[in-house]
C-alpha positions in Angstrom: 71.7 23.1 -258.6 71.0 25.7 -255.7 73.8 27.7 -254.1 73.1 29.4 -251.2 73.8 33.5 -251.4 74.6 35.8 -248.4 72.3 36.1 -245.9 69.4 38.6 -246.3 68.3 39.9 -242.8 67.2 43.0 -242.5 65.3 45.6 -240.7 65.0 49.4 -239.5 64.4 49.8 -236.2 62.7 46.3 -235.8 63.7 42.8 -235.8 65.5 41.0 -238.5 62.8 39.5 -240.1 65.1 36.7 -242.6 66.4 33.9 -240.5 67.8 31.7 -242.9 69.7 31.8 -246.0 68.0 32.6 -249.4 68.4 30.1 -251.7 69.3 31.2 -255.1 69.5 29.4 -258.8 72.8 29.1 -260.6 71.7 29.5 -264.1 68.7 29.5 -266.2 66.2 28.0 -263.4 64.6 26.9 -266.7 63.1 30.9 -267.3 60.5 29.7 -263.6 60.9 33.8 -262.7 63.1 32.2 -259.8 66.2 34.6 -258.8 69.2 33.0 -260.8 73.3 33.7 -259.8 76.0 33.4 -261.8 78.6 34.1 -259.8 77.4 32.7 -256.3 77.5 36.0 -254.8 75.0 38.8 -256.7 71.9 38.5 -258.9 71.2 38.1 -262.3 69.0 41.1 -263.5 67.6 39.9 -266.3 66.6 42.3 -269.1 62.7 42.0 -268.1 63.3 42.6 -264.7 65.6 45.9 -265.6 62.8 47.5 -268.1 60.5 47.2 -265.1 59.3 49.1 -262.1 58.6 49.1 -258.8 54.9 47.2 -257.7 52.9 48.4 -255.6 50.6 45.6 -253.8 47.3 47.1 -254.9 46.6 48.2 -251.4 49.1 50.7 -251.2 47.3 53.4 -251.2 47.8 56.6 -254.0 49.3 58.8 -251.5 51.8 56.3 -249.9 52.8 55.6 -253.3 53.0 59.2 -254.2 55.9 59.8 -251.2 57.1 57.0 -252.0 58.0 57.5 -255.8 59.1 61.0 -253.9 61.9 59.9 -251.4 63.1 57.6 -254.5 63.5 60.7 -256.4 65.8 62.5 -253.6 68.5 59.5 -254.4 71.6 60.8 -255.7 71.9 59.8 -259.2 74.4 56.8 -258.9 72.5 55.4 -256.5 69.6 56.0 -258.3 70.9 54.1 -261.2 70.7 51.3 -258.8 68.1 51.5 -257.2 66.7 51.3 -261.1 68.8 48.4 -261.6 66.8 46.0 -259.5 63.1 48.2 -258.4 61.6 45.3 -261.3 62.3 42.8 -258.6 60.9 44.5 -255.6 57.1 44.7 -254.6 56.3 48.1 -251.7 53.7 46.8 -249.4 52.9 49.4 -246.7 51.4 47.8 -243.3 50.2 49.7 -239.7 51.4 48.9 -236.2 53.0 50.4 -233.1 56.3 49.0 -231.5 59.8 50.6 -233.4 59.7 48.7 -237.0 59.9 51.8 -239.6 60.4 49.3 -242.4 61.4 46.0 -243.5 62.8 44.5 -246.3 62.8 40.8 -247.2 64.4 38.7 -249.6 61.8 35.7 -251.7 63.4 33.2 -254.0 61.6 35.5 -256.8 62.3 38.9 -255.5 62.2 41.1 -253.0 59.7 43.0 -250.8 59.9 46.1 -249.1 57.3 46.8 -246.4 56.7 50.3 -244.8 54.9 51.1 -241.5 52.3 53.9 -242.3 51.4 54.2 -238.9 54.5 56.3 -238.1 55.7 56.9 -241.3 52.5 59.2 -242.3 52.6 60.4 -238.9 55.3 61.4 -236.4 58.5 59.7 -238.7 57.2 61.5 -241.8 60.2 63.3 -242.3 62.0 59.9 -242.1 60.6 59.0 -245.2 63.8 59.3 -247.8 65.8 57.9 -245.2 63.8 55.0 -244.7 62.6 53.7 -248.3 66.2 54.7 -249.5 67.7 52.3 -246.7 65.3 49.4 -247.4 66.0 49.7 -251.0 69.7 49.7 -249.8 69.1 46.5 -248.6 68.3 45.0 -252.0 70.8 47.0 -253.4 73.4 45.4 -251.3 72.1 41.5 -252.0 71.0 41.5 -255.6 74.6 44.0 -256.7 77.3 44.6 -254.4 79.7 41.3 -254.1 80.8 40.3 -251.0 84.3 41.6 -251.6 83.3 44.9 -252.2 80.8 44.8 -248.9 84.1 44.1 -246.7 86.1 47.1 -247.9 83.0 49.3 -247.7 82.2 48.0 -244.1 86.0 48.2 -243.4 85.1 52.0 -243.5 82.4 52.7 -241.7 83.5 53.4 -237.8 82.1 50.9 -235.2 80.6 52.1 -231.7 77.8 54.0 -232.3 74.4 54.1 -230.6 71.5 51.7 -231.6 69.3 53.1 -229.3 65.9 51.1 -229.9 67.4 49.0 -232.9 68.3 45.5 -233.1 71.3 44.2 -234.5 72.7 47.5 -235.9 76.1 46.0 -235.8 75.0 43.7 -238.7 77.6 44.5 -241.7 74.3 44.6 -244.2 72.5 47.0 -241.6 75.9 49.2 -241.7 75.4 48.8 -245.5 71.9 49.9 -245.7 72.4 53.1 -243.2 75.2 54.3 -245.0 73.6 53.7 -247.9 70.7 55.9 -247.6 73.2 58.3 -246.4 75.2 58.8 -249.6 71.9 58.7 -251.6 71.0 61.8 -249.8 74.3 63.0 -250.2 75.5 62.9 -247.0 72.3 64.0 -244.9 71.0 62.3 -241.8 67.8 62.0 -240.8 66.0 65.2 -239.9 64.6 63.1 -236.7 66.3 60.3 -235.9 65.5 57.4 -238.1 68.5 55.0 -238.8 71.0 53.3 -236.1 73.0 55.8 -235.3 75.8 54.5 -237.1 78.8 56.8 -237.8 79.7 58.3 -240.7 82.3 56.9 -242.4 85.2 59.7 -242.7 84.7 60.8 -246.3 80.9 60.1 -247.7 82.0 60.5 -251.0 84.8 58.4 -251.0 82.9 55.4 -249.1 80.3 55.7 -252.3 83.1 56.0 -254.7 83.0 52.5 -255.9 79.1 51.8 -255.7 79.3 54.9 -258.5 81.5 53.1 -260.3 79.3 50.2 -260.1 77.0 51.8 -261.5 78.3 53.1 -264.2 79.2 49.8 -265.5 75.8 48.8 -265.3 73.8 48.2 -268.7 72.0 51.4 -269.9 
């Protein structure tokens, strides 16, 4: 039997790529490798996919991965404890090209992908780096952990009205996830140059991520 999760569309200043809903496997999906629910709403993580890792599609190169594994590493540590909750099911892929997509993330009925434009991101966005990868990862964050409850009292926080400038759809609740996200990760920073939709803070930082620490907490060791 297939359920249909929340929607995973998502994008940094860029399109949202997902246009449809991501079908995911109540139960055992007969051990396929298929994403598997048991709830409706998050993701199993099963034990194989916690004691793993990022990939890297081999043609990543050593220094993307290098910055990479870097702006991971600036993550607070509850939301690194996330991020390390679900990296075994995401695979970096780095791609080139002009236009305003920094990075996309995408959601695959066995994982996740998280693709990264070199072509400003080892150039004129470098320093957007953290803020980039952390909100990407955000995105998978938010889909595979945080249930849909939870995303309407965090949302509920974050004012409305600011300035999208060249993004798309930065009123999306799950693009307001993924900016705030990479926000409290880096403890309250912003980007040094502008990456991000301009979305507001939310009054207290801390108190927004409150429960995502908590969630993370309860998370298996």
């Amino acid at each position: 039997m297939v359920t249909a999760l929340r929607l995973l569309a998502i994008a940094l200043f860029g399109l949202v790529v997902v246009g449809a809903v991501l079908g995911v496997v109540i139960g055992d999906a007969e051990g396929d490798g298929r994403l598997t629910t048991s709830d409706g709403d998050t993701v199993v993580v099963t034990d194989a996919a916690r004691a793993g890792t990022l990939t890297f599609d081999p043609s990543v190169t050593a220094g993307d991965r290098e910055w990479i594994l870097q702006a991971i590493a600036r993550a607070r540590p509850e939301a690194a404890r996330l991020i390390a909750e679900v990296d075994g099911l995401v695979v970096v892929r780095t791609f080139a090209a002009g236009g305003t997509t920094l990075g996309v993330a995408q959601g695959h009925e066995r994982g996740f992908t998280v693709d990264l434009n070199v072509a400003y991101l080892n150039g004129e966005r470098a320093l957007d780096r953290a803020s980039v990868v952390l909100h990407e990862l955000g995105h998978v964050v938010d889909f595979a952990l945080v249930p849909a409850a939870l995303d309407a009292r965090l949302d509920a926080q974050i004012p409305r009205g600011g300035p999208c400038g060249a993004a798309i759809d930065c009123e999306l609740p799950e693009e307001r996830f993924a900016d705030t996200f990479a926000k409290w990760a880096l403890n309250g920073a912003v980007s040094e140059v502008g990456a991000g939709y301009g979305i507001p803070m939310p009054a207290s930082i801390e108190d927004w991520g409150a429960p995502l620490a908590a969630l993370s907490l309860g998370l298996p060791t």
